[in-house]
C-alpha positions as CSV (number, residue, x, y, z in Angstrom):
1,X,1.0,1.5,-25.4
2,X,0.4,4.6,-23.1
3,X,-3.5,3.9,-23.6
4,X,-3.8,0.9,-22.3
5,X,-1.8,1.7,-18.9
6,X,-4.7,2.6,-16.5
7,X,-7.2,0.1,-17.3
8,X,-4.4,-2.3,-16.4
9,X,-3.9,-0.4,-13.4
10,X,-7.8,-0.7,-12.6
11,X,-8.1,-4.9,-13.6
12,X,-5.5,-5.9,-11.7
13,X,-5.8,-4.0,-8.8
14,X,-2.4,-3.2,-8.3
15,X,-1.0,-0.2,-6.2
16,X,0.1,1.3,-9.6
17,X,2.6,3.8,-10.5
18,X,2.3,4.4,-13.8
19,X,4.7,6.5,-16.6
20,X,1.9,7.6,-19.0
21,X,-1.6,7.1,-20.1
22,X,-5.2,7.7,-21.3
23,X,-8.0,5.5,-19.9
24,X,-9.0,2.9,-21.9
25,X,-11.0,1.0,-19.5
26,X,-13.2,-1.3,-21.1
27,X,-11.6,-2.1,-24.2
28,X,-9.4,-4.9,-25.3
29,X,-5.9,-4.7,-25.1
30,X,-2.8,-5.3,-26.9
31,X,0.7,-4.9,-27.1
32,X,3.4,-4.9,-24.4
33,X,2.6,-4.7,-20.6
34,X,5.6,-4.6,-18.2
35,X,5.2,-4.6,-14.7
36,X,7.8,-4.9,-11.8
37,X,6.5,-6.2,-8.4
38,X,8.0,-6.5,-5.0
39,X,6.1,-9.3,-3.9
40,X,8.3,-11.7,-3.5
41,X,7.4,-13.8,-0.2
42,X,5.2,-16.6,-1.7
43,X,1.8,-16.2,-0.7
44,X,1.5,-12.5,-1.8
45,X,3.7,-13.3,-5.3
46,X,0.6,-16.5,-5.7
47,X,-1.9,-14.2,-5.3
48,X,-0.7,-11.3,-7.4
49,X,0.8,-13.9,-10.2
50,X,-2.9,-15.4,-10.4
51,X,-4.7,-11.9,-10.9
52,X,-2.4,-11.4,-13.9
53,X,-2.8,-14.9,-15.2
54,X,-7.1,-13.6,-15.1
55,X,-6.3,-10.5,-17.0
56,X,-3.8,-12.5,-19.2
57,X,-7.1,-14.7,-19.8
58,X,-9.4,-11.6,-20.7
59,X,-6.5,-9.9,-22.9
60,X,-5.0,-12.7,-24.8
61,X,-3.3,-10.0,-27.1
62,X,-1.6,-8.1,-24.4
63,X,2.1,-9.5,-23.8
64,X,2.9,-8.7,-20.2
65,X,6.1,-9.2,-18.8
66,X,6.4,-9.4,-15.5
67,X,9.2,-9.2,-12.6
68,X,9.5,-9.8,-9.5
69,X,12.3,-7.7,-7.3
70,X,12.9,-9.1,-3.4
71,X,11.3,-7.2,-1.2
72,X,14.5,-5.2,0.4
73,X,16.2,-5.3,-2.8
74,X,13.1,-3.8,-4.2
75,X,13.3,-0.3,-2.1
76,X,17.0,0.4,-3.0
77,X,16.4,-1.1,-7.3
78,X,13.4,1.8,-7.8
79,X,15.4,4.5,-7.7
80,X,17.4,3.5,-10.5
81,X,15.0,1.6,-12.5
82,X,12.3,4.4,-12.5
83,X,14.4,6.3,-14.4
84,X,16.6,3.9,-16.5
85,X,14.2,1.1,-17.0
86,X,10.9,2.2,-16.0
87,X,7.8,-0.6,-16.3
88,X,4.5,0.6,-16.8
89,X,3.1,-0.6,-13.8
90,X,4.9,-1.1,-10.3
91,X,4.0,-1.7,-6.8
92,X,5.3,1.0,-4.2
93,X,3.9,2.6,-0.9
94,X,1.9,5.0,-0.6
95,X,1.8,8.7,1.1
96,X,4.9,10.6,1.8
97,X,7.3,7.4,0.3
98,X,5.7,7.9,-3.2
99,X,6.2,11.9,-3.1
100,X,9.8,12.0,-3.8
101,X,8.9,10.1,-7.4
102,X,5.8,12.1,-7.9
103,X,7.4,15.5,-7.7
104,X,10.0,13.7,-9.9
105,X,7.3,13.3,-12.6
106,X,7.9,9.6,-12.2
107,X,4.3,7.9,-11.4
108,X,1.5,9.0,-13.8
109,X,-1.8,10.9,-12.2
110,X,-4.9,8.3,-12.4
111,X,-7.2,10.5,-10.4
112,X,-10.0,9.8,-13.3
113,X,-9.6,5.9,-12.2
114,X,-10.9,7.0,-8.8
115,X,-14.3,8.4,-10.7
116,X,-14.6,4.3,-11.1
117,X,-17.5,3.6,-8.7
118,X,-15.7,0.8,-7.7
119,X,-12.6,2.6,-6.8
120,X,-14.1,5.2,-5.5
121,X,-16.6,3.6,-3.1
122,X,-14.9,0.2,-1.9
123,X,-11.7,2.3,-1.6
124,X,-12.7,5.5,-0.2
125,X,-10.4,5.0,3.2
126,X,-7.5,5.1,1.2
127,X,-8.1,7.6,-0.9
128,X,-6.2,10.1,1.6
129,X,-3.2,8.1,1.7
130,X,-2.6,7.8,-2.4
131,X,-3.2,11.7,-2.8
132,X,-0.6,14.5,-3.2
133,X,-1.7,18.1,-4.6
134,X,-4.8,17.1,-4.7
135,X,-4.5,14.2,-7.4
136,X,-4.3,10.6,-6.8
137,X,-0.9,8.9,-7.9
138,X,-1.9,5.1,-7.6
139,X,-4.3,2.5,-6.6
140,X,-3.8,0.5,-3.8
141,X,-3.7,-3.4,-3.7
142,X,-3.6,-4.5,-0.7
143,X,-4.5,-3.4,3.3
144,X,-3.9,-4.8,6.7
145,X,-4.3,-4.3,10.3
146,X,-1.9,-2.7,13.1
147,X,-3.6,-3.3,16.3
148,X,-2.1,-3.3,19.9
149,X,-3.0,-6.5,22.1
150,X,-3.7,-6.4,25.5
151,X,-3.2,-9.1,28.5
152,X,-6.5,-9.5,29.9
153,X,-5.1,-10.8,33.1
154,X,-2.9,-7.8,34.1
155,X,-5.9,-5.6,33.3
156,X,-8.2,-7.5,35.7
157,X,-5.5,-7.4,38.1
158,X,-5.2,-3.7,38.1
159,X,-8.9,-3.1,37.8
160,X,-8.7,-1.5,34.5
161,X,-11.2,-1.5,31.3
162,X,-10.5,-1.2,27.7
163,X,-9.7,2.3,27.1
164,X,-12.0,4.4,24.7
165,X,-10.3,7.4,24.4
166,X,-6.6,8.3,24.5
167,X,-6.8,9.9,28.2
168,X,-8.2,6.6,29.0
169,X,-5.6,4.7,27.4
170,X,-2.7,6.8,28.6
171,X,-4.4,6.6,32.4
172,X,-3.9,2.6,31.7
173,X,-0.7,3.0,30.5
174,X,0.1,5.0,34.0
175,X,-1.1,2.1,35.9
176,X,1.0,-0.7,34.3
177,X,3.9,1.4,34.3
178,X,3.5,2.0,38.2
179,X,2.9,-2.2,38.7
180,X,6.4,-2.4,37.8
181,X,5.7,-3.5,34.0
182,X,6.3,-2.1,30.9
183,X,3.0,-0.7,29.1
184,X,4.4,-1.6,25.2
185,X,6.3,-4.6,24.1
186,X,7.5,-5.0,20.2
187,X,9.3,-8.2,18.6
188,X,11.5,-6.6,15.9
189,X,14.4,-5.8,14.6
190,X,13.7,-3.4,12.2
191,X,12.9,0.1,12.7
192,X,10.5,0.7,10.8
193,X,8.1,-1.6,12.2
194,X,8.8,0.4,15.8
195,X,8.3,3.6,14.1
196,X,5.4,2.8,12.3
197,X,3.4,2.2,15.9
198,X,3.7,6.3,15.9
199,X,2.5,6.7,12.7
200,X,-0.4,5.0,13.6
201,X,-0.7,7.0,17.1
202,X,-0.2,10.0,15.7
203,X,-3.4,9.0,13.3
204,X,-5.7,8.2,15.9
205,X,-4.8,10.9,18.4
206,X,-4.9,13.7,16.0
């Protein structure tokens, strides 16, 4: 079973975690595939059920069981599942939330997957974010955007231009603040959502 673990990883794309393996990329599979997901809101879960339905397709030997955890319920079920159920693949986030289970020995290193030319090229801006010690400790699966919006009509009030560097866009900031607004507004009530916005300051400013 361990060799056919990271060529599942690579065809289905998945932000893998894997407990063992040897590449076998290429070849047909067989035997059992388990894989837990945290997909669970419908339009990712369609997506991510349809990819495994093609590989399904090209590997009609390969049993593959598949769950699908809530979302929430999801972060708080790994901890115990890693260790006293683990699947062969799973979805999980990247960077300093997978390090905990790496140093653990609980996801498998696929650096070799990211010798794939089409890892290693369509994926190279994430390469960063999947690496600890120097290896890479998954694949990732999906990617959006955080961007900060703007209200063009305040900055035409106030005279102001898009900012293009971080002096610029604190300077703007300064401005607002001193028309009696507020310079950053966020709808939610989680907090990491809020504290994710300095994440991604912290990433462009340094």
């Amino acid at each position: 079973m361990r060799s056919i673990l990271k060529a599942s990883i690579a065809a289905l794309g998945l932000a893998a975690m894997t407990v063992g393996g040897t590449s076998a990329i290429g070849q047909s599979l067989s035997g059992e595939l388990k894989i837990f997901l945290d997909t669970s809101n419908p339009a990712p879960r369609a997506t991510m059920e349809a990819v495994i339905a093609r590989f399904q397709a090209k590997h009609p030997d390969l049993n593959i069981e598949t769950t699908v955890i809530d979302r929430e319920e999801y972060k708080t079920q790994i901890r115990n599942f890693l260790t006293a159920n683990p699947p062969d693949v799973a979805t999980w986030y990247a960077a300093n939330r997978m390090r905990p289970y790496v140093e653990a020995g609980l996801f498998e290193d696929v650096s070799d997957l990211w010798t794939e030319p089409e890892i290693a090229q369509n994926l190279a801006s994430t390469k960063g974010a999947m690496t600890i010690d120097g290896k890479q400790w998954g694949v990732p699966y999906t990617y959006y955007q955080w961007g900060v919006y703007y209200r063009k009509d305040i900055y035409e009030e106030l005279g102001l231009n898009e900012a293009a560097d971080w002096a610029e866009f604190k300077a703007n900031c300064e401005a607002i603040l001193a028309s009696g607004r507020k310079c950053f507004t966020i709808g939610t009530k989680f907090l990491w959502t809020a504290g994710g916005w300095f994440d991604y300051l912290n990433m462009r400013t340094n």
